[in-house]
DOTITI-954414 format. One record per residue: x, y, z of N, C-alpha, C, O in turn; chain; residue in three letters. Coordinates in Angstrom, 2 decimals, m for minus. Atoms other than C-alpha are relative to their C-alpha. Layout:
% residues N
npx,npy,npz,capx,capy,capz,cpx,cpy,cpz,opx,opy,opz,chaine,residu
X,Y,Z,X,Y,Z,X,Y,Z,X,Y,Z,A,ALA $
...
END
This chain:
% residues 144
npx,npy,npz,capx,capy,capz,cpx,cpy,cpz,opx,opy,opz,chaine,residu
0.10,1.39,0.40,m12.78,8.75,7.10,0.62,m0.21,m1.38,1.18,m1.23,m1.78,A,UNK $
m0.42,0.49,1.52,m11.96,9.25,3.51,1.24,0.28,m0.08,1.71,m0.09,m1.16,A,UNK $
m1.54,0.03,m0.09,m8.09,10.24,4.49,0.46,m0.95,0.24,1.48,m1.30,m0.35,A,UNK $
m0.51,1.07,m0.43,m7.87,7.26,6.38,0.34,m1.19,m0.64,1.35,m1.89,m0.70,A,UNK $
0.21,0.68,1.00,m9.23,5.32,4.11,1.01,m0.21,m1.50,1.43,m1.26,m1.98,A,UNK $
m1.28,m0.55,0.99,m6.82,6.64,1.28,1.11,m0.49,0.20,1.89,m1.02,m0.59,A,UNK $
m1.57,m0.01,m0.13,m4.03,6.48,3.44,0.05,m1.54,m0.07,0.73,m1.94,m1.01,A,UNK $
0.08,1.31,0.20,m4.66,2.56,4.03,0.10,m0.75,m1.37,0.71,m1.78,m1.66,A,UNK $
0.00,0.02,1.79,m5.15,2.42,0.31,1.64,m0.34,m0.52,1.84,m1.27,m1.30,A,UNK $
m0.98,0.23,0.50,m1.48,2.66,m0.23,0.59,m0.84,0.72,1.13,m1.53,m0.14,A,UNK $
m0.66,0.80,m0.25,0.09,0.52,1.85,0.31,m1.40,m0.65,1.22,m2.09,m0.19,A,UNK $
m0.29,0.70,0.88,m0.06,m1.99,m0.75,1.08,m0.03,m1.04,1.81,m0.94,m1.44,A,UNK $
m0.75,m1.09,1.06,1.67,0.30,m3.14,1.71,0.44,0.50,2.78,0.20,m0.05,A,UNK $
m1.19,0.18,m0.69,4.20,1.36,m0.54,0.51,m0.88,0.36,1.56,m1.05,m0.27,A,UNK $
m0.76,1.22,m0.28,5.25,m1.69,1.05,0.23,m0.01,1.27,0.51,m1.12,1.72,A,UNK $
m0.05,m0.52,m1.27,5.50,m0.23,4.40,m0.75,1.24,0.57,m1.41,2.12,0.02,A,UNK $
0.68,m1.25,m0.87,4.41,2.02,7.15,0.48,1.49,0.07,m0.05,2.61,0.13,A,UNK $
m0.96,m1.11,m0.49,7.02,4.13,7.66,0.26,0.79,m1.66,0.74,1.92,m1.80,A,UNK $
0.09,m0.88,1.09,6.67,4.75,3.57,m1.03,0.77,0.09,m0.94,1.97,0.33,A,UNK $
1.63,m0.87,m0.35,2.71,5.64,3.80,0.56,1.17,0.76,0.56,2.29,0.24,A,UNK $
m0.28,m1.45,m1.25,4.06,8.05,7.06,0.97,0.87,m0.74,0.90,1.98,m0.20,A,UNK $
m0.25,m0.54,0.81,6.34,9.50,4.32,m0.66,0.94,m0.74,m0.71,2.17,m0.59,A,UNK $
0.93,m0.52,1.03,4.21,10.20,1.68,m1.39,0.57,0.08,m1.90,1.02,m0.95,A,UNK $
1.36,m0.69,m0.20,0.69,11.47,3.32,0.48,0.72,1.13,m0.20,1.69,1.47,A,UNK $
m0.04,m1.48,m1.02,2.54,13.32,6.33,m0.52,m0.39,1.02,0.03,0.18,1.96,A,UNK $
0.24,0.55,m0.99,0.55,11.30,8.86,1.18,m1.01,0.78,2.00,m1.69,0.18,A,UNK $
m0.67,0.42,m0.91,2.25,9.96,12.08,0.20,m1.45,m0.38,m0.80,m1.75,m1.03,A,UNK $
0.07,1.36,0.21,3.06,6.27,11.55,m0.50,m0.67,1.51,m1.01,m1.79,1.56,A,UNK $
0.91,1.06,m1.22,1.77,4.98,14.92,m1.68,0.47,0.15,m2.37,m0.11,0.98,A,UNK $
0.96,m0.75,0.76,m1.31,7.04,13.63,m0.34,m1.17,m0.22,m0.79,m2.01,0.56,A,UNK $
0.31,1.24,1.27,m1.63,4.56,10.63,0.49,m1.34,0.50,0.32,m2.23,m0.34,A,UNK $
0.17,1.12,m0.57,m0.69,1.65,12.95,m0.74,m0.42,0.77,m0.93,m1.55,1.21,A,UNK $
1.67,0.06,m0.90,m3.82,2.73,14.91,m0.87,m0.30,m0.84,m1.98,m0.76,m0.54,A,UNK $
1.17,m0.06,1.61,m5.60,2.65,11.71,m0.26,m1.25,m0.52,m1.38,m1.66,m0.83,A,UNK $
0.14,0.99,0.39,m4.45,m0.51,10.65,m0.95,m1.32,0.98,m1.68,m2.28,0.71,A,UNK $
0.63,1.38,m1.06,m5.53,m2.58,13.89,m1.17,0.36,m0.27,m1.79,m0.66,m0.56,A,UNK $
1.52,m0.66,m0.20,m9.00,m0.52,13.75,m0.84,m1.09,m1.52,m2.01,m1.44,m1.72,A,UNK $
0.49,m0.40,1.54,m9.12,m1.41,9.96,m0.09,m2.10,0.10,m1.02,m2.82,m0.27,A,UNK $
0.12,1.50,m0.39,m8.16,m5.37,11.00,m1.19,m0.83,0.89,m1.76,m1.86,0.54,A,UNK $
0.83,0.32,m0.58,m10.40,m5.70,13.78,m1.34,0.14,m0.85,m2.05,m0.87,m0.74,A,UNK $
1.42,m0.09,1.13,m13.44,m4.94,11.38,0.29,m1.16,m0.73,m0.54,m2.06,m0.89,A,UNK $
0.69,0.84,0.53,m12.24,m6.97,9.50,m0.50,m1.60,m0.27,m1.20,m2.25,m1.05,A,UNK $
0.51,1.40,m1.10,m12.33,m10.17,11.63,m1.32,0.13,m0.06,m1.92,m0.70,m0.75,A,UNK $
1.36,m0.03,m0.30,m15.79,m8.96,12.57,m1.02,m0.32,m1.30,m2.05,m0.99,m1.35,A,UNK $
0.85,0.49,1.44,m16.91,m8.95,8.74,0.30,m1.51,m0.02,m0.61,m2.25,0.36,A,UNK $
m0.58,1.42,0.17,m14.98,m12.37,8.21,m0.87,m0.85,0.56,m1.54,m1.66,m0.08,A,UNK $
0.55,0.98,m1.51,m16.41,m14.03,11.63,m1.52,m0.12,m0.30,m2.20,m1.12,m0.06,A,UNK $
1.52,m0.21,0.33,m19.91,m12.74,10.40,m0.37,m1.07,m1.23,m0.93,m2.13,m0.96,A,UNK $
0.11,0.41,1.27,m20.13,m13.93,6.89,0.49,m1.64,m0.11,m0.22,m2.63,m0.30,A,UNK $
m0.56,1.64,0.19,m17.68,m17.13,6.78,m0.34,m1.18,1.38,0.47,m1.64,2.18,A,UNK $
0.10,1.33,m0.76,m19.80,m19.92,8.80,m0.71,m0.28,m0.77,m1.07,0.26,m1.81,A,UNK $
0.75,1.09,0.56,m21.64,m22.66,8.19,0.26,0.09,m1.58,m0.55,0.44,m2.44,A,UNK $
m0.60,0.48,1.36,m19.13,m23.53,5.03,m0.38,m1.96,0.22,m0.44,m2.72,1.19,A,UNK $
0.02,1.53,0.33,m19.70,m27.17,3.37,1.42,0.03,m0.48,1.84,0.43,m1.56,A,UNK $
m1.05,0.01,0.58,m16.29,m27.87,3.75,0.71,m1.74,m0.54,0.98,m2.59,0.31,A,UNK $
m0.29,1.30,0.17,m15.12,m31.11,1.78,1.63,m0.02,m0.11,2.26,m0.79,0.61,A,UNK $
m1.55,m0.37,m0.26,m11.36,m29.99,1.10,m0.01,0.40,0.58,m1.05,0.83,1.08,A,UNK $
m0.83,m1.44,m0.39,m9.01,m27.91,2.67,1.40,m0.18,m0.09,2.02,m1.19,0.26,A,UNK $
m0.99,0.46,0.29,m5.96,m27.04,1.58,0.84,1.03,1.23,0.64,2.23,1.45,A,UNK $
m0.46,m0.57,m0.70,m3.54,m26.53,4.28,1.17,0.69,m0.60,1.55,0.24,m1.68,A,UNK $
m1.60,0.01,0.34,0.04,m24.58,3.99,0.60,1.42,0.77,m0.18,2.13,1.41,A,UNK $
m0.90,m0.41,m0.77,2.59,m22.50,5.44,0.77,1.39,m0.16,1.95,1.05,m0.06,A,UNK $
m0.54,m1.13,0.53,3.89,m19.27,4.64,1.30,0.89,1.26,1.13,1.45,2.34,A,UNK $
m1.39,m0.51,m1.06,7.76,m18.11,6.17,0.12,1.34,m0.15,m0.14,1.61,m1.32,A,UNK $
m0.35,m1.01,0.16,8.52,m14.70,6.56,0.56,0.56,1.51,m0.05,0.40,2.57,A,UNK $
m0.38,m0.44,m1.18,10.76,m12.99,9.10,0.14,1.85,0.25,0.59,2.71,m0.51,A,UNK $
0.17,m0.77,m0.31,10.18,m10.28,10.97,1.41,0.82,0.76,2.12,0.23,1.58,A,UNK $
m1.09,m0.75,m0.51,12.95,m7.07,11.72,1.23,m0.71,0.29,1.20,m1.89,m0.04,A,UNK $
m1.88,0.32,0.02,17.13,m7.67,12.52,m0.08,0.18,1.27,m0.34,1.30,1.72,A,UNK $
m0.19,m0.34,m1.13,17.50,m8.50,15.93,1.00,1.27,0.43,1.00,1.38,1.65,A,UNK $
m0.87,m0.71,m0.23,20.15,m5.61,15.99,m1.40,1.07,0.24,m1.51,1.58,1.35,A,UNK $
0.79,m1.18,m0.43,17.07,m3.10,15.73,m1.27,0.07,1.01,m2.05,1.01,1.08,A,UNK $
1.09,0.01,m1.08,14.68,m4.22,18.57,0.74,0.72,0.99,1.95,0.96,0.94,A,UNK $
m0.31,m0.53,m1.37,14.71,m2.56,22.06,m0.74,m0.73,0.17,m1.67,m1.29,m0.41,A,UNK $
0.05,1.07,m0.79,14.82,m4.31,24.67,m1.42,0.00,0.91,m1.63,m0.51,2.01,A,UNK $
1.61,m0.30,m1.47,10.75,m3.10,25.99,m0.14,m1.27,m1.13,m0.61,m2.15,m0.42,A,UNK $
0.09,0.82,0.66,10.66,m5.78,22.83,0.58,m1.34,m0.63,0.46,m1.64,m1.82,A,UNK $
m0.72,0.98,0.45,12.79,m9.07,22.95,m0.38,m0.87,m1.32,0.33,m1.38,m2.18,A,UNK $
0.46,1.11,0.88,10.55,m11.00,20.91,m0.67,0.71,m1.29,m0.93,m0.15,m2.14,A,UNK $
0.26,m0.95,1.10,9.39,m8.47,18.26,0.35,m0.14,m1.43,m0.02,0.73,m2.22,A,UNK $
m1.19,0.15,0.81,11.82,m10.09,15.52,0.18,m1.82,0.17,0.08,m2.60,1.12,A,UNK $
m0.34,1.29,m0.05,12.65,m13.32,14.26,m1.02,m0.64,m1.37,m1.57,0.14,m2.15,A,UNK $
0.66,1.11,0.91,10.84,m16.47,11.86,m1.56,0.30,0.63,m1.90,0.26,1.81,A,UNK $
1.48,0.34,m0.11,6.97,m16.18,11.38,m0.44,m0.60,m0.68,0.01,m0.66,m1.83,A,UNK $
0.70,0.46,1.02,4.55,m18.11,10.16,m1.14,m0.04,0.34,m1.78,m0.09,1.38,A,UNK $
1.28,m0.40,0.21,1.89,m17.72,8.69,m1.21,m1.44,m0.39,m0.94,m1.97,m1.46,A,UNK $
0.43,1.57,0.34,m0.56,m21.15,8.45,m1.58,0.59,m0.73,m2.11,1.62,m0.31,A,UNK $
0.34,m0.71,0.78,m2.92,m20.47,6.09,m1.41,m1.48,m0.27,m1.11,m2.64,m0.01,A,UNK $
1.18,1.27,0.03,m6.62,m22.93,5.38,m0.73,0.56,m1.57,m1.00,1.76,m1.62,A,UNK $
0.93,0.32,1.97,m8.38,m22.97,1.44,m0.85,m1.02,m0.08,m0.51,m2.16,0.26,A,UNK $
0.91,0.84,0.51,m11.38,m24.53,0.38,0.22,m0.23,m1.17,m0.18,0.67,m1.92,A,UNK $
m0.71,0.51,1.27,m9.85,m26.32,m2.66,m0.76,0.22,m1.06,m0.30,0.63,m2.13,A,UNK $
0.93,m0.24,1.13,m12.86,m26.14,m4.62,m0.25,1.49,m0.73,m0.43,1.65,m1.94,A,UNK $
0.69,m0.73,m0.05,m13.76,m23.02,m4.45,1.21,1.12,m0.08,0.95,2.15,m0.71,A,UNK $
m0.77,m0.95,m0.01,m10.40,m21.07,m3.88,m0.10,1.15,1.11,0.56,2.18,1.07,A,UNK $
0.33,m0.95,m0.96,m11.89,m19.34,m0.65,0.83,m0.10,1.40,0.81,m0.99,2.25,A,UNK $
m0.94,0.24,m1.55,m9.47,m18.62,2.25,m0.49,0.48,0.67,m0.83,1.65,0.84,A,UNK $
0.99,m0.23,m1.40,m11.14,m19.46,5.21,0.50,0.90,1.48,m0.04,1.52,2.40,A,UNK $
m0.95,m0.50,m1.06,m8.57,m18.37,7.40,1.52,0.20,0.14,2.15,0.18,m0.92,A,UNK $
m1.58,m0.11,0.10,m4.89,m17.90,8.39,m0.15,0.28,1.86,m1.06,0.76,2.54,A,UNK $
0.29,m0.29,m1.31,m3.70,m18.03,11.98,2.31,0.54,m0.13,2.99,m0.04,m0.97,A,UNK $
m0.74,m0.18,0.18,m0.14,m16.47,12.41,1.10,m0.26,1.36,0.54,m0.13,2.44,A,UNK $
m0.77,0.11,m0.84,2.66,m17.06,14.65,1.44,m0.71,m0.15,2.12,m0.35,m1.11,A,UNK $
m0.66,0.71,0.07,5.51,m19.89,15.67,m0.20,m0.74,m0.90,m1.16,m0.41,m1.60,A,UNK $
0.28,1.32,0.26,5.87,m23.42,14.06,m0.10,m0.95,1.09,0.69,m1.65,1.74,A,UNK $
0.20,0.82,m1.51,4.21,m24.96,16.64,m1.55,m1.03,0.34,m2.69,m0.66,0.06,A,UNK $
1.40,0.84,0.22,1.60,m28.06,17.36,m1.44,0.84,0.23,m2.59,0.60,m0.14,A,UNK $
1.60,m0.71,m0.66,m0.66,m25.08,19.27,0.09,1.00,m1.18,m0.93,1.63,m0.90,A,UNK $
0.37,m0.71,0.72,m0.51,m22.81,16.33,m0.60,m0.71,m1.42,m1.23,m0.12,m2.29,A,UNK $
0.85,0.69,0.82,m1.57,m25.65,14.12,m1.56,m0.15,0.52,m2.54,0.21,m0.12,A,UNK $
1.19,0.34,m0.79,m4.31,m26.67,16.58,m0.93,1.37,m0.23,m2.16,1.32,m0.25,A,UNK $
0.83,m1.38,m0.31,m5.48,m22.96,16.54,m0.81,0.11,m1.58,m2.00,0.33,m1.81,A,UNK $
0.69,m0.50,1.43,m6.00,m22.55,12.69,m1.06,m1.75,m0.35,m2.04,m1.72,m1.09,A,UNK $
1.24,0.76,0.18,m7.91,m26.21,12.75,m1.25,0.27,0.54,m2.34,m0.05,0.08,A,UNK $
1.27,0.05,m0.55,m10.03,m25.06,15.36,m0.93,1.42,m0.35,m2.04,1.73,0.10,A,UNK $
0.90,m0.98,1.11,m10.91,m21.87,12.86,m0.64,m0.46,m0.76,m1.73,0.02,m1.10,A,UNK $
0.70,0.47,1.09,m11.59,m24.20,10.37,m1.17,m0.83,0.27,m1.96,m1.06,m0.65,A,UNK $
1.07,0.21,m0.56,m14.06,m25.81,12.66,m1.26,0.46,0.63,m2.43,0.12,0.83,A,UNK $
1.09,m1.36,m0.01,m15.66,m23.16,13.48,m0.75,0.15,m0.92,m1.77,m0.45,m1.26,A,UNK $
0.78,0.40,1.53,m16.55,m22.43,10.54,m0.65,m0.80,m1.07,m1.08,m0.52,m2.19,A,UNK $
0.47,0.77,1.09,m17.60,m25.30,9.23,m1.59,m0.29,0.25,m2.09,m0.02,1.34,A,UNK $
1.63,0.27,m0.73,m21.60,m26.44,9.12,0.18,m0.84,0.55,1.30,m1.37,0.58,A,UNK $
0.57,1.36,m0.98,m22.91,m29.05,11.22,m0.19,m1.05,m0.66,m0.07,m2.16,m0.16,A,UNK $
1.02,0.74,0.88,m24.46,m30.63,8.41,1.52,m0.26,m1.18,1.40,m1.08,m2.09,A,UNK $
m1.10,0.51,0.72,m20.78,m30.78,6.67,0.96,m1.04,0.29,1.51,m0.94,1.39,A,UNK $
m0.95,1.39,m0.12,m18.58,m34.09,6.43,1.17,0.94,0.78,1.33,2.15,0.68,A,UNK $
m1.18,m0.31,m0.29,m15.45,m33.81,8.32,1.27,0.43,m1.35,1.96,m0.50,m1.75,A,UNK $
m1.08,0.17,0.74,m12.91,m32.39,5.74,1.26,m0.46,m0.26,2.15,m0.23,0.56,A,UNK $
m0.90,0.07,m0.01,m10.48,m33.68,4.22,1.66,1.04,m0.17,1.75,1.78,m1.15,A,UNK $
m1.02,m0.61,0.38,m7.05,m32.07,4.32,1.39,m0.27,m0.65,2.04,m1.24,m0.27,A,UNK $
m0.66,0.30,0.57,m4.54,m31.81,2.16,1.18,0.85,0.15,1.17,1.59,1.13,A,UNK $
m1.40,m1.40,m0.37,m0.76,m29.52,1.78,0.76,m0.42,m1.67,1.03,m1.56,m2.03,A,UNK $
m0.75,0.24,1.33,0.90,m29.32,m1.77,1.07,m0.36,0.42,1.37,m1.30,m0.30,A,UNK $
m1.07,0.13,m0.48,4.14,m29.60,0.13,0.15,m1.39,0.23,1.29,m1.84,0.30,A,UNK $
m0.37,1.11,m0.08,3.42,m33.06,0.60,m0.22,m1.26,m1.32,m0.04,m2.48,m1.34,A,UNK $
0.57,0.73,1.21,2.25,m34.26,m2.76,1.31,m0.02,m0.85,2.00,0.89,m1.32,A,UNK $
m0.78,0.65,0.70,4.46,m36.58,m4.35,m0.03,0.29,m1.57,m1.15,0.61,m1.94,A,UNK $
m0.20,0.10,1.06,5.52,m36.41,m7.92,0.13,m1.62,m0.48,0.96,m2.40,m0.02,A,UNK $
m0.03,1.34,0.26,4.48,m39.75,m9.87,1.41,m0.10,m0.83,2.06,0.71,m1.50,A,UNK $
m1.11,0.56,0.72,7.16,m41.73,m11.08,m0.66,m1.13,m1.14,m1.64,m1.87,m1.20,A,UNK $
0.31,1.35,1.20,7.12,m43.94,m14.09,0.72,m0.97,0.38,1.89,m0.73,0.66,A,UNK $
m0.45,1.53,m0.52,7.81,m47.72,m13.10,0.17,m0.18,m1.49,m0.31,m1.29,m1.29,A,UNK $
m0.03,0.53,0.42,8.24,m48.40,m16.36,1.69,m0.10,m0.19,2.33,m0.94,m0.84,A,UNK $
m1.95,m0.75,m0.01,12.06,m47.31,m16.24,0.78,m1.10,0.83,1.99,m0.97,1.04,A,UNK $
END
């Protein structure tokens, strides 16, 4: 447990998998067993702990990042590669990210991370409002 643990440790540090599988000598689909093991927990902590929030914000937003060069997929993997995103939910007040749901840009991958944030929310909490920095205007001076 405490190798595993270790080895997970760096992947911050490294930046990748295939560095970690470098540098500790373990298999990299090893430490990609490790990681899902290490993820699924920690949904289960998350799922446990984050309900019944009083949520009055939330700040929505968007995070791009693309995944591998279609030149290096095989073909057991067409879709493996390409634009992700990452949609991402904040309790404004508080700075606590409630969630993130990852995938396309798409109405059902929006729908998915609202209906996290409903989840989570109490019973006894107002409908939140939501907000996105991306859409917040910069005031202008009228006096000009």
């Amino acid at each position: 447990m405490d190798e595993v643990l270790r080895t997970l440790a760096l992947l911050p540090e490294k930046g990748s998998i295939r560095g970690v599988a470098r540098s500790t000598g373990h298999d990299k689909n090893a430490i990609c067993r490790w990681i899902d093991i290490a993820g699924a927990h920690s949904r289960e902590v998350t799922d446990y702990y984050l309900t019944g929030l009083n949520l009055d914000r939330v700040q929505v937003d968007e995070i791009w990042s693309y995944i591998k060069k279609e030149k290096n997929v095989t073909n057991s993997d067409p879709e493996g590669y390409g634009d992700v995103y990452t949609l991402t939910a904040i309790k404004t007040d508080t700075r606590l990210f409630i969630c993130h749901h990852e995938g396309d840009r798409s109405t059902e991958a929006a729908i998915s991370l609202f209906r996290d944030v409903e989840r989570r929310r109490s019973i006894r909490s107002p409908i939140p409002v939501f907000t996105c920095l991306d859409f917040v205007e910069t005031p202008t001076d009228v006096s000009q």
